[in-house]
Backbone bond lengths (Angstrom), bond angles and torsions (degrees), N, CA, C in turn:
res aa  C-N    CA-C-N  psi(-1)  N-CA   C-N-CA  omega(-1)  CA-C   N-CA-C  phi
1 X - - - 1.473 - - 1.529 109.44 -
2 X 1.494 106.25 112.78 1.800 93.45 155.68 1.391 137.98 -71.40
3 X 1.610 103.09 142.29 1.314 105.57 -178.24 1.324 128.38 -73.46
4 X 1.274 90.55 -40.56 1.772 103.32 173.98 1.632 125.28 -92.04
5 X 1.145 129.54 121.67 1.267 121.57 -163.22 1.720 93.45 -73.07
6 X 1.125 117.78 -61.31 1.681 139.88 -166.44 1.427 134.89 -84.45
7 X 1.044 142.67 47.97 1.654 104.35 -158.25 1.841 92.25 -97.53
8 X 1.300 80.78 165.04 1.861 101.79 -159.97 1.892 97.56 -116.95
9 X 1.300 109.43 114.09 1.271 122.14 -139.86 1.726 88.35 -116.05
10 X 1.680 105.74 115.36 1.529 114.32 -177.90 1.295 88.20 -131.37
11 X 1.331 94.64 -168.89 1.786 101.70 -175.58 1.968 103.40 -121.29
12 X 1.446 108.39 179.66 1.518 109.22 -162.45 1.344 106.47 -56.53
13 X 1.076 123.03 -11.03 1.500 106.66 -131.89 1.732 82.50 -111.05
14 X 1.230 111.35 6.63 1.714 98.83 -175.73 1.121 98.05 -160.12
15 X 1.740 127.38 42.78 1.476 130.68 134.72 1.166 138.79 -67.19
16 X 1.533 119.29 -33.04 1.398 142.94 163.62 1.096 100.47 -149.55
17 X 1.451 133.77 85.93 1.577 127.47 155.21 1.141 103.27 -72.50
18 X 1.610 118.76 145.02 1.251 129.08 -167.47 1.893 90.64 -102.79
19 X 1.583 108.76 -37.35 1.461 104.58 178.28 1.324 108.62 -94.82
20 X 1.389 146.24 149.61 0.911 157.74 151.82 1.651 137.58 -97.37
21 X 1.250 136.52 152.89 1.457 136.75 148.35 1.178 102.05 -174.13
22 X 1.513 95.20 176.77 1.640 119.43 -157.61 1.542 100.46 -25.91
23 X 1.293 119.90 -61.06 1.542 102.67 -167.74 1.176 135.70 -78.72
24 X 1.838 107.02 -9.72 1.465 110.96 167.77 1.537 100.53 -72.47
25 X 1.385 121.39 -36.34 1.549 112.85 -179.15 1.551 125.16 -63.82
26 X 1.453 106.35 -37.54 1.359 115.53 156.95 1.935 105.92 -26.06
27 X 1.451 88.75 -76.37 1.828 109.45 -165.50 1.992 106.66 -37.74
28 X 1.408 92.01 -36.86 1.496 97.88 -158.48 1.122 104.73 -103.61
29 X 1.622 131.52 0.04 1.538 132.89 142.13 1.277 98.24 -70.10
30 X 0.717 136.99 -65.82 1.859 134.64 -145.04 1.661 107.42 -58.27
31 X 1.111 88.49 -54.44 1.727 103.29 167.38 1.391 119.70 -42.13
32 X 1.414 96.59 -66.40 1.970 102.89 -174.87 1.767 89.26 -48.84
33 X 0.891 114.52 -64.45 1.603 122.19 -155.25 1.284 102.25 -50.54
34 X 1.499 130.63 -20.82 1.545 120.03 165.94 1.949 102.10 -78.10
35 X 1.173 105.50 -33.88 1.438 113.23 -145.81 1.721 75.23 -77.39
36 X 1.342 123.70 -43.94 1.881 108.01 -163.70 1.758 92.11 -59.03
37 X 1.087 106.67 -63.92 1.452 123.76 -165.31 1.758 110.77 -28.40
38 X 1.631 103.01 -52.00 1.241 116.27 -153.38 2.038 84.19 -71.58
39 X 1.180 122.35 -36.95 1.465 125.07 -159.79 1.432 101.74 -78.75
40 X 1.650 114.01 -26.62 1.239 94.48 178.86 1.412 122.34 -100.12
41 X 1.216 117.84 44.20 1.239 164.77 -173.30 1.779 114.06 -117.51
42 X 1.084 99.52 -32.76 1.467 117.99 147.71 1.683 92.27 95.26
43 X 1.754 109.60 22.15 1.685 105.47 -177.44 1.479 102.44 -91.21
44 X 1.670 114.74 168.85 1.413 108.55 175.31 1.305 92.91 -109.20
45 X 1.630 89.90 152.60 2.039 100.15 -151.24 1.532 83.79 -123.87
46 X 1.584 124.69 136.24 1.575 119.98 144.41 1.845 98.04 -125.64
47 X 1.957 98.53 160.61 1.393 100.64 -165.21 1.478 86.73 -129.41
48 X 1.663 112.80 140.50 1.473 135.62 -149.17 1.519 109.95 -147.42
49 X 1.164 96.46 115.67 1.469 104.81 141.68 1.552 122.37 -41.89
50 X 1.376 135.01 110.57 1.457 138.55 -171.83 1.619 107.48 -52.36
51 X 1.515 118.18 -40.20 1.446 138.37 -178.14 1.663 117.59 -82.52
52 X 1.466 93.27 7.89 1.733 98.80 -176.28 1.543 121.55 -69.13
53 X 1.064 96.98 111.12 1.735 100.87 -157.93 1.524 119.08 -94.01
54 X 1.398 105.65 19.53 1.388 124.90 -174.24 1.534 110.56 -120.78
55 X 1.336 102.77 -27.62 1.746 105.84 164.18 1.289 131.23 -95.41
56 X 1.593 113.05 134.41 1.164 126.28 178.50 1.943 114.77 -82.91
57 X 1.411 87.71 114.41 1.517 118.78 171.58 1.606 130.00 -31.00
58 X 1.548 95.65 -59.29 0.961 130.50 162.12 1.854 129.93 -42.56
59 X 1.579 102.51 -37.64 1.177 108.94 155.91 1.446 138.66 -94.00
60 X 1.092 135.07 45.73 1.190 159.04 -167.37 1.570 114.88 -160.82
61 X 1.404 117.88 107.69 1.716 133.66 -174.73 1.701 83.76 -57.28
62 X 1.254 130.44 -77.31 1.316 135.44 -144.99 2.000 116.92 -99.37
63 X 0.604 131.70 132.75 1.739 119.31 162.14 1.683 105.31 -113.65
64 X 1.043 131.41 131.51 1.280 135.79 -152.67 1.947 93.60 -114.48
65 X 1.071 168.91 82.46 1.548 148.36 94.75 1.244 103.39 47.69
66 X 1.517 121.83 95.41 1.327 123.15 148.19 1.324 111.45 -135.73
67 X 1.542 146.41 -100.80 1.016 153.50 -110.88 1.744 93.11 -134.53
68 X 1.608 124.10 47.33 1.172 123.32 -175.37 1.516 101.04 -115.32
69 X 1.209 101.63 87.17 1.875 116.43 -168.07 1.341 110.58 -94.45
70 X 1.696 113.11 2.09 1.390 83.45 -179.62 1.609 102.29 -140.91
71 X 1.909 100.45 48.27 1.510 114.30 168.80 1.650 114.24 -76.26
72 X 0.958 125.17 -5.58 1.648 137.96 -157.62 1.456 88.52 -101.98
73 X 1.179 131.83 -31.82 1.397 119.37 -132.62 1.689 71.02 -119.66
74 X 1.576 145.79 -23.77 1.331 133.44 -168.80 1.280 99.89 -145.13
75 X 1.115 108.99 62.35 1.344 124.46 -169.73 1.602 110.97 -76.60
76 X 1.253 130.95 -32.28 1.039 139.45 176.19 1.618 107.04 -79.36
77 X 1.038 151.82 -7.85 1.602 170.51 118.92 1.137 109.88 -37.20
78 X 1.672 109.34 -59.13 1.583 114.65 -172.39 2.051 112.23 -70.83
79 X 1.330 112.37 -27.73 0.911 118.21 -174.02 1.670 102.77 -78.75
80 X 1.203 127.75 -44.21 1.056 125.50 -162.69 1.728 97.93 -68.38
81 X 1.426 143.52 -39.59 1.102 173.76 -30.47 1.511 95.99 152.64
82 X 1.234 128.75 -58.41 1.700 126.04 168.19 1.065 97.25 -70.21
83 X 1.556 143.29 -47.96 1.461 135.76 -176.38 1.336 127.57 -49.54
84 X 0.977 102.09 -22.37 1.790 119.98 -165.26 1.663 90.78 -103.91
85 X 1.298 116.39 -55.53 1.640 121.93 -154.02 2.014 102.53 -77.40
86 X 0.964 112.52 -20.09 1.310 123.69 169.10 1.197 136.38 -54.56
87 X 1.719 102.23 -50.24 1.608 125.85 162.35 1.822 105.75 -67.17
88 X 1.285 115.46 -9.98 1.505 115.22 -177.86 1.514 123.61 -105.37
89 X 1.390 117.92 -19.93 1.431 130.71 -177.40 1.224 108.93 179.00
90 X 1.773 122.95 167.01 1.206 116.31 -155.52 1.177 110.73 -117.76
91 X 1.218 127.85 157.30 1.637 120.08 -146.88 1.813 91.80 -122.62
92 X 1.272 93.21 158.12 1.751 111.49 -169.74 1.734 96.98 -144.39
93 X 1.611 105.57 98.21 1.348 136.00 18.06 1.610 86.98 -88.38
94 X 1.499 97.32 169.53 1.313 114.57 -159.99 1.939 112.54 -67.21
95 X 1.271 141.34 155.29 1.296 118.83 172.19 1.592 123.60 -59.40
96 X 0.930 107.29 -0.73 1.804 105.03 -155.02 2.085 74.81 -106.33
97 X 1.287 122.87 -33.35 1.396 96.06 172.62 1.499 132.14 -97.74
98 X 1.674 104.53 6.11 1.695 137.76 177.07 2.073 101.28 -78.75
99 X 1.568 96.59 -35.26 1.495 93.15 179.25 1.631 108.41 -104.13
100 X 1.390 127.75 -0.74 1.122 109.88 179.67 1.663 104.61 -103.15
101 X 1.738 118.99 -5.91 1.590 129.96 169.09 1.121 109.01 -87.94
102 X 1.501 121.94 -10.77 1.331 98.41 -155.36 1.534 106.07 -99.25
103 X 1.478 125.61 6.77 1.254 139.57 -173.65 1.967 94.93 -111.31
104 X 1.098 148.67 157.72 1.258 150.13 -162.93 1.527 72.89 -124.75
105 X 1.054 169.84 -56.30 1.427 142.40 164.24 1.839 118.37 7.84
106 X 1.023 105.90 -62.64 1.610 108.38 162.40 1.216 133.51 -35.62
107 X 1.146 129.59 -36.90 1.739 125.31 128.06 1.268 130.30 13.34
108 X 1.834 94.86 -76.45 1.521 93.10 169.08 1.281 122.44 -92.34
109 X 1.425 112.53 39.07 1.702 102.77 173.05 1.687 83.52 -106.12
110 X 1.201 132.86 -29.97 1.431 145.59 -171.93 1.761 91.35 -59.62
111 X 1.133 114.93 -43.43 1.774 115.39 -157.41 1.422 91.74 -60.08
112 X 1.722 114.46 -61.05 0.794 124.46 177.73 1.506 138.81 -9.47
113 X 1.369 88.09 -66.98 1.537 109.90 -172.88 1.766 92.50 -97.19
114 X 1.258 137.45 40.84 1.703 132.11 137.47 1.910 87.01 87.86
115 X 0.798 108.98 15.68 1.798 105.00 173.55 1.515 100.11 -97.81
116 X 1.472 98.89 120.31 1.326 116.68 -170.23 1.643 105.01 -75.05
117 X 1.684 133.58 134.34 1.492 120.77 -165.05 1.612 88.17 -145.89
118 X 1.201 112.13 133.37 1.069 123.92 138.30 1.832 126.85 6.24
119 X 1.229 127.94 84.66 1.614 117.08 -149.09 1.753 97.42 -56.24
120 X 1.587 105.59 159.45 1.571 101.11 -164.55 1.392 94.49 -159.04
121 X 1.338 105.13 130.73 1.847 118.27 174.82 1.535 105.48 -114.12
122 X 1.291 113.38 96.87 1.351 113.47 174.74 1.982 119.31 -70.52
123 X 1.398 105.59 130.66 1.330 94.51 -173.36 1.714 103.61 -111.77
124 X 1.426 114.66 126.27 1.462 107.24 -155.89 1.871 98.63 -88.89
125 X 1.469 116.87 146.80 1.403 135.05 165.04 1.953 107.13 -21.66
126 X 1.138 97.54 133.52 1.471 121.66 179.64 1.938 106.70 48.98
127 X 1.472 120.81 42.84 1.474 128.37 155.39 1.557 94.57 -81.69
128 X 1.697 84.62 125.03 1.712 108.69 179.02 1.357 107.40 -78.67
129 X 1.864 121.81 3.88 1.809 94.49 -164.97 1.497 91.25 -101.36
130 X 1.657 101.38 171.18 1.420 112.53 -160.86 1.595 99.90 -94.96
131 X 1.692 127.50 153.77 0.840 118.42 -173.78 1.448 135.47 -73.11
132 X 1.219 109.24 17.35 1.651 139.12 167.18 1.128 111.36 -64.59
133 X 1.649 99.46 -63.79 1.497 115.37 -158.14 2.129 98.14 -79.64
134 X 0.970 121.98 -31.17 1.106 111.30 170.99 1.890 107.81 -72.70
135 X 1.314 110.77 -45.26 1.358 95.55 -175.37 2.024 113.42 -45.14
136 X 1.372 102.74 -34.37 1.569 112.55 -178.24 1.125 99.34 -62.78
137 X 1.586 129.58 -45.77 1.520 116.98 -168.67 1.682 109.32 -64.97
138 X 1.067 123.89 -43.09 1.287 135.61 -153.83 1.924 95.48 -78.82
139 X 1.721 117.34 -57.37 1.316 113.48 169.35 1.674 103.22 90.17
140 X 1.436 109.00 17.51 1.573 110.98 150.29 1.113 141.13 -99.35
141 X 1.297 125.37 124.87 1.704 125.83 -149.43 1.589 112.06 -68.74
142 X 1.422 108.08 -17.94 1.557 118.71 -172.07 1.541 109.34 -159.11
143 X 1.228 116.78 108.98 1.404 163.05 -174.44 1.394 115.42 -74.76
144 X 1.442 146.56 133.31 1.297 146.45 124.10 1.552 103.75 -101.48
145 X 1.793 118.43 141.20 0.747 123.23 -156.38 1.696 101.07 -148.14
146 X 1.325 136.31 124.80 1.336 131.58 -159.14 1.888 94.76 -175.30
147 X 1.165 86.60 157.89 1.975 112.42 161.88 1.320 106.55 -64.01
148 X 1.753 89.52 144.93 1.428 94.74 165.90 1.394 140.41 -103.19
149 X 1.284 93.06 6.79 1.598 122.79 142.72 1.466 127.62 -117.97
150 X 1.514 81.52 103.00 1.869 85.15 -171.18 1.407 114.48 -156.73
151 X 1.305 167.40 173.32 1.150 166.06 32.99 1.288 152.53 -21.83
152 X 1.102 123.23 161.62 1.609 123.33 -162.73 1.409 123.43 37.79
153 X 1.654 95.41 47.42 2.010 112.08 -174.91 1.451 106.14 54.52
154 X 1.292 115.75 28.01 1.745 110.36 169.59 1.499 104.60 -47.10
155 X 1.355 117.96 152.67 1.436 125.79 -178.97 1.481 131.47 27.19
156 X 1.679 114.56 34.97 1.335 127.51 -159.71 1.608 113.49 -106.42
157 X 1.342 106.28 104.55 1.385 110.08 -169.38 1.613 112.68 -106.02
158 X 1.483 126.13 158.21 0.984 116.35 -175.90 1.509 90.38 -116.94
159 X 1.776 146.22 122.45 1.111 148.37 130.76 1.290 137.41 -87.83
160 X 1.457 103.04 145.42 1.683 114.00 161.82 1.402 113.16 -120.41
161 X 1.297 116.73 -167.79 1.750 114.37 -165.84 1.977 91.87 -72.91
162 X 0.974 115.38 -45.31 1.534 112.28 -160.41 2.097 108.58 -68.25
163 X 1.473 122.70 -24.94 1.582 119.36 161.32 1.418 108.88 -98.70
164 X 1.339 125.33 -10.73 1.745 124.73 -165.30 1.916 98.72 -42.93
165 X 1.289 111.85 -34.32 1.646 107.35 -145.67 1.910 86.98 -92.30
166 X 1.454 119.10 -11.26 1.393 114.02 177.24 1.751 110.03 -76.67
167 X 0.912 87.93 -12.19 1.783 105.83 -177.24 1.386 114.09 -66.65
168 X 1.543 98.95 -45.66 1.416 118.33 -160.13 1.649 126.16 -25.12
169 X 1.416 104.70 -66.57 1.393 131.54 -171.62 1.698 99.54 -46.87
170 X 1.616 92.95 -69.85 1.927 107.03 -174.74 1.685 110.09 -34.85
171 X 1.703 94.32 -53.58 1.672 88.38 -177.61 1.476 110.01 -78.39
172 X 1.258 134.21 -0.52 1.490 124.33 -178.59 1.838 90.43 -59.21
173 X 1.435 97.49 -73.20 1.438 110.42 174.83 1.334 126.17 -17.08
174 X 1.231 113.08 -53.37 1.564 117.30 -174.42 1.132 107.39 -73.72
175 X 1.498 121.38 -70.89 1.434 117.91 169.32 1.453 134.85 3.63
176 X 1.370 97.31 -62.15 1.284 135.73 -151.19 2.110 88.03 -73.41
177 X 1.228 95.75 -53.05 1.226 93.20 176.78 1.896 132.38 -108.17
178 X 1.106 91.74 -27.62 2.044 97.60 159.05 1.892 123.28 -116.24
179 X 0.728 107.26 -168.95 1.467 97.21 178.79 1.126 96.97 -121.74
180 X 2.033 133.08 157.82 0.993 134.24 -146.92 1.786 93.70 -126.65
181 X 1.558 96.82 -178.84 1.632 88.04 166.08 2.046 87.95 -144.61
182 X 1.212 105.54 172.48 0.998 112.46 171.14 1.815 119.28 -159.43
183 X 1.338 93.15 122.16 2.052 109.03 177.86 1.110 109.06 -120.65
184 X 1.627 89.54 149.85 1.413 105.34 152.08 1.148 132.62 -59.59
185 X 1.851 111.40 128.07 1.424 99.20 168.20 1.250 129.12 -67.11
186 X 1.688 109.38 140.47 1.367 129.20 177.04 1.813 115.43 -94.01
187 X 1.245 86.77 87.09 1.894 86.29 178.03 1.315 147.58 -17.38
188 X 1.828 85.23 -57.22 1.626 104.13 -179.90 1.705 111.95 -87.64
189 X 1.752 107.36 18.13 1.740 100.35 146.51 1.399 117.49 -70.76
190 X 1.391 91.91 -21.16 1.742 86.13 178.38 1.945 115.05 -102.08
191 X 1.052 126.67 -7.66 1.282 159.24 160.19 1.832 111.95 -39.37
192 X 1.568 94.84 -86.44 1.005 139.33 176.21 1.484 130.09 -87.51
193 X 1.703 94.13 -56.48 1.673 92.67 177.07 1.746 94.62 111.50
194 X 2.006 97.02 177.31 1.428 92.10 154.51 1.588 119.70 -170.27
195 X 1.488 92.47 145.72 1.688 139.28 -177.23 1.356 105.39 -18.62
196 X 1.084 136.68 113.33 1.663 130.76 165.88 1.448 91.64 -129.97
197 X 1.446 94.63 119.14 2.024 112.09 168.55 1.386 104.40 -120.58
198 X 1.293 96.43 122.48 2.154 121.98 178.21 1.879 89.98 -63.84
199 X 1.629 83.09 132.07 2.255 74.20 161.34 1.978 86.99 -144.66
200 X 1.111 94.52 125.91 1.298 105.27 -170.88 1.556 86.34 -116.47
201 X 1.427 99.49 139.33 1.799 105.96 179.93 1.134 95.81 69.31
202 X 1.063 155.97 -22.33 1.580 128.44 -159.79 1.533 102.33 117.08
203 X 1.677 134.29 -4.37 1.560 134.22 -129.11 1.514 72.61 -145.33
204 X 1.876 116.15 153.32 1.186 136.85 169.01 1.422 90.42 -82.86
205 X 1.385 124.86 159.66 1.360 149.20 179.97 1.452 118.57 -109.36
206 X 1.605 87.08 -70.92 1.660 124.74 -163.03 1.142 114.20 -165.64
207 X 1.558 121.79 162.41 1.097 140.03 177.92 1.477 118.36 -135.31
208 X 1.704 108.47 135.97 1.454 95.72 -174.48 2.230 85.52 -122.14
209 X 1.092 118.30 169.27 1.455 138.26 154.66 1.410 105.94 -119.27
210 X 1.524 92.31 128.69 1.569 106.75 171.50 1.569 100.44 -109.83
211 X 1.378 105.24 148.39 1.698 119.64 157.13 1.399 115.09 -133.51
212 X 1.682 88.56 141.41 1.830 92.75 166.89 1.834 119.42 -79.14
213 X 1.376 115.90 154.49 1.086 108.28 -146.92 2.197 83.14 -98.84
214 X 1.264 95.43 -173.93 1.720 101.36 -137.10 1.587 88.53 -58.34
215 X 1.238 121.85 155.93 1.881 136.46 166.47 1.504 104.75 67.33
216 X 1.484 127.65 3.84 1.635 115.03 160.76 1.499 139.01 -128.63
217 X 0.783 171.96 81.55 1.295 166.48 -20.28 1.853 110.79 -157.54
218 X 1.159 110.86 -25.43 1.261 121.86 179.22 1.686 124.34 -76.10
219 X 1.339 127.49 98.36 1.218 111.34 -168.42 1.806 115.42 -93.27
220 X 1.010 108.43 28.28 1.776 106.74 161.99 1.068 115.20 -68.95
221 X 1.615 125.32 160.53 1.096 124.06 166.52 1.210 119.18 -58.76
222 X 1.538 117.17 -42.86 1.657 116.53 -176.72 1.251 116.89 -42.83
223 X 1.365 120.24 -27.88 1.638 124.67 -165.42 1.375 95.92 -108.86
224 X 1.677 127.49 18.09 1.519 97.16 172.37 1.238 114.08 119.01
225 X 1.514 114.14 -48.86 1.453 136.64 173.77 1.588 108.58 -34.66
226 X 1.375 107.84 157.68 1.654 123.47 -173.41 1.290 89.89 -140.69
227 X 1.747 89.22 156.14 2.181 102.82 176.30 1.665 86.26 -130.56
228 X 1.170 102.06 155.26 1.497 126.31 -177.81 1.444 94.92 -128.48
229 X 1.011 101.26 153.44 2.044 119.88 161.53 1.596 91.63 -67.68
230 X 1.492 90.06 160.85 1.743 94.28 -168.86 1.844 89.64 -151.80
231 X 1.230 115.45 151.60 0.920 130.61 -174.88 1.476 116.00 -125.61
232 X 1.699 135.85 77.50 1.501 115.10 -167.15 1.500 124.76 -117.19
233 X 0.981 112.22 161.62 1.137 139.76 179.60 1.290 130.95 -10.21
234 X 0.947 153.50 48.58 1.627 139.20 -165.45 1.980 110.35 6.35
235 X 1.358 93.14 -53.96 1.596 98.96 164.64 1.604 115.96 -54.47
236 X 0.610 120.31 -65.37 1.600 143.42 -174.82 1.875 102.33 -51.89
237 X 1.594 99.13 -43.75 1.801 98.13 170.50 1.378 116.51 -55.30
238 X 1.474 101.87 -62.80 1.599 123.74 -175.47 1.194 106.80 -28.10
239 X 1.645 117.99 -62.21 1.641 130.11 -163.20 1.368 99.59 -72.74
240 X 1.120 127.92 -22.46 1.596 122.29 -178.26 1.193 106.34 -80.25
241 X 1.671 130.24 -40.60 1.548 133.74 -159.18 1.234 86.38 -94.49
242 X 1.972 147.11 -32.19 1.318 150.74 154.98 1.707 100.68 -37.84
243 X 1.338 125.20 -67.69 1.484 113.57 177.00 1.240 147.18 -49.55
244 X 1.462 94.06 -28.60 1.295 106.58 168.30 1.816 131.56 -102.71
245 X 0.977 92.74 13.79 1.871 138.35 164.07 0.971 86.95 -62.95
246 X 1.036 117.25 -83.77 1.809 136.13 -170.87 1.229 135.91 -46.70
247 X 1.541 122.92 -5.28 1.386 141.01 -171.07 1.928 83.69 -82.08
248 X 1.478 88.98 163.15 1.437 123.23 -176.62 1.992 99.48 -70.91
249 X 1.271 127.36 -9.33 1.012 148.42 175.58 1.478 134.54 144.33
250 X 1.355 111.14 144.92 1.911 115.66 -148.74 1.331 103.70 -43.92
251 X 1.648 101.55 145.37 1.749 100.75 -169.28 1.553 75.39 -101.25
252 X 1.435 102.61 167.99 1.593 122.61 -178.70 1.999 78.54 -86.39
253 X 1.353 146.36 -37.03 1.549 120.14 -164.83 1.464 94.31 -153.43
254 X 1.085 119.27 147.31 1.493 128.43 -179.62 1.336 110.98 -145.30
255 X 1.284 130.90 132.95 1.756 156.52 145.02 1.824 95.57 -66.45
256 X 1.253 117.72 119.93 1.173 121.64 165.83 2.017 106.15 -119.10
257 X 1.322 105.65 85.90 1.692 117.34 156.72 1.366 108.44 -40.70
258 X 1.314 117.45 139.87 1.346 125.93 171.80 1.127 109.92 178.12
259 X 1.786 119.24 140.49 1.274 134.27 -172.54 1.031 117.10 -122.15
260 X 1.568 141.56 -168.22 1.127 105.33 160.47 1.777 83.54 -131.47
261 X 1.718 114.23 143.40 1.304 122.32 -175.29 1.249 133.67 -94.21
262 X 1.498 141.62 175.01 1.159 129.65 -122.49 1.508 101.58 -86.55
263 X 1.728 126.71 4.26 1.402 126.19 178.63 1.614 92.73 -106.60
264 X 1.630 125.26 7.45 1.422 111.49 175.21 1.184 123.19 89.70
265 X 1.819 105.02 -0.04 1.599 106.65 170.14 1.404 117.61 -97.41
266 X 1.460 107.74 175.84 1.226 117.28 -176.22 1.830 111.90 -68.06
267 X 1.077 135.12 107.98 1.392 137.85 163.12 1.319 118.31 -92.30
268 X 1.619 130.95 148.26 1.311 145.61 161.85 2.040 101.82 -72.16
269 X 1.109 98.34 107.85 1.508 87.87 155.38 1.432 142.17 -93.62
270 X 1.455 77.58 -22.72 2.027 104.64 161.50 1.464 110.32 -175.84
271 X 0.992 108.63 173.45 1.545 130.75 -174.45 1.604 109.59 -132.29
272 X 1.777 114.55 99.05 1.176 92.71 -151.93 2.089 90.73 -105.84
273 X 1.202 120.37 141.13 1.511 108.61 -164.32 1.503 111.11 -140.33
274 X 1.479 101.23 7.70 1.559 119.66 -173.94 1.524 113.38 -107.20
275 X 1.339 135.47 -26.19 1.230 124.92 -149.63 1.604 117.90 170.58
276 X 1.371 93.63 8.66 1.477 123.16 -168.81 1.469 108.66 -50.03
277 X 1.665 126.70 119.80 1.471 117.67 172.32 1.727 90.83 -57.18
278 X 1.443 111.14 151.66 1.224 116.64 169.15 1.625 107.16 -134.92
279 X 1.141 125.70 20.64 1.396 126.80 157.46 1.708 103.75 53.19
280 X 1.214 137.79 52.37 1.453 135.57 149.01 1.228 125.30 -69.65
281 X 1.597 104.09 0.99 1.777 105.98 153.23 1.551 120.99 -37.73
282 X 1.924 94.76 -41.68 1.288 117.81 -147.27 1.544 124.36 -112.97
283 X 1.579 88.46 6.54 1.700 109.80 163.08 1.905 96.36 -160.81
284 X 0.751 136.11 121.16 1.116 151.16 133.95 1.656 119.82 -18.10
285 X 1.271 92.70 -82.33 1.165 113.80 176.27 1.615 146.53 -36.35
286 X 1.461 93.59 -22.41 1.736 139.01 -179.32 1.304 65.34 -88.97
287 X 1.654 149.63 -107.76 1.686 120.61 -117.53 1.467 91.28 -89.10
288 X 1.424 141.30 37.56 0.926 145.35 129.74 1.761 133.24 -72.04
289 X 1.620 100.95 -37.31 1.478 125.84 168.59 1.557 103.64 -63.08
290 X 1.671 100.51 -45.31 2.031 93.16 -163.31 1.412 105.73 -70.76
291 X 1.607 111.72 -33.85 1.357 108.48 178.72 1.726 128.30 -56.55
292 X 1.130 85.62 -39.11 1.937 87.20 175.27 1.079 105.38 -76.16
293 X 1.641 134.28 -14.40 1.299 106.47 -175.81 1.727 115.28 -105.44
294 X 1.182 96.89 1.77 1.388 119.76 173.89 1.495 100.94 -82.44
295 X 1.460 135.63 -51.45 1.425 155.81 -174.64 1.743 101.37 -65.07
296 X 1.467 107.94 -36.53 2.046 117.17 174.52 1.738 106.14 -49.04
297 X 1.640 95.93 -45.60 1.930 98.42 -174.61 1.006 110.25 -55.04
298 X 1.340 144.05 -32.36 1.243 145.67 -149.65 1.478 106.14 -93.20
């Protein structure tokens, strides 16, 4: 029998911070607010470091994906670490949809199925050409260029023909060891910004708009970036609850990225299904939604 119905899976650095500010507090609202939710639900909740090497796996029915920000960055740790923890308890979202998100390859399973994405030239691990010579193949004047395993704009550059060759070196490196992706830039991220709608169950929640803050292109917080409350579209729902249609099978919570691209349509910029901030600062009610449907398995 497990003891623990839940544990709520963050990373070290925001189990007991001894220092704090706005964004560790961010981290450690968002959290409680699953953790009240999930209890008043009447489950017993513990909250974990993913790398906690003192707890047994095994006792806990569920491990829940939230606030584990720094799997990207030890990815080779983290991977070994879902491998092991998988055979021990069952993961929410499930592993089989933690390994099919966690590669930006998934994209084109999205194309597939009529989900409009962001256009995308994947460049596969150890391609010898230089990022010149691909920018020529491809014939786009302005470039974002990043891993396809990556987060919080890790290694995310924006090029055109006149910095492409300052690039050079960094991406020899990467190449060499992950595979890259490369888009066109979409203007009106910087215009506009972009759209992230929560669909918990399968159901829109909320909506947040992010912007990058003045002269950079990146709208995370790390770089500066701000989120606004967002209000969208009936259109704008559809394509979000349409995207997540489209997963390899229903995630228990989804971040649906979306911009809109340089002909003014709606694009996927990602599908985030692993670890996604989901802003329940900013509805309540959403870690009220995840809880019952987390509380349905049982």
């Amino acid at each position: 029998m497990k003891s623990i119905d839940v544990v709520i899976l963050t990373d070290n650095r925001y189990t007991n911070p001894v220092e704090r500010d706005a964004y560790i507090d961010n981290v450690m609202l968002e959290d409680q607010l699953v953790q009240n939710a999930l209890e008043k639900e009447g489950l017993v909740v513990k909250r974990l470091s993913w790398d906690d090497a003192n707890f047994d796996w095994n006792t806990t029915k569920y491990a829940l994906f939230r606030t584990t920000w720094d799997y990207f960055d030890r990815f080779e740790e983290f991977s070994v670490w879902l491998a092991k923890v998988t055979e021990q308890t069952t993961l929410l979202n499930s592993a089989k949809m933690i390994y099919w998100n966690i590669d930006k390859h998934y994209l084109q399973d999205l194309v597939k199925k009529k989900v409009a994405i962001v256009p995308t030239y994947f460049i596969e691990k150890g391609d010898t050409r230089t990022l010149a010579e691909i920018h020529e193949e491809v014939s786009w004047q302005e470039t974002i260029v990043k891993p396809c395993v990556s987060g919080a704009a890790r290694h995310t550059y924006k090029l055109n023909s006149s910095n492409v060759h300052e690039h050079e070196t960094i991406y020899k490196e990467l190449i060499a060891n992950e595979a890259m992706m490369l888009q066109p830039f979409m203007h009106q991220i910087v215009s506009k910004g972009e759209i992230s709608l929560i669909v918990i169950n399968g159901k829109y929640t909320h909506g947040i708009l992010k912007k990058a803050k003045q002269g950079d292109f990146r709208v995370q917080d790390d770089f500066g970036g701000s989120v606004h409350q967002y209000t969208p579209s009936q259109t704008e729902i559809e394509f979000a609850e349409n995207a997540v249609k489209a997963c390899i099978e229903p995630p228990m919570y989804a971040r649906v990225d979306m911009i809109w691209d340089n002909e003014d349509e709606l694009a996927i910029s990602e599908l985030e299904l692993i670890e996604p901030e989901l802003w329940f600062r900013f509805n309540n009610d959403a870690a009220t939604q995840l809880a019952k449907g987390i509380r349905s398995l049982f």
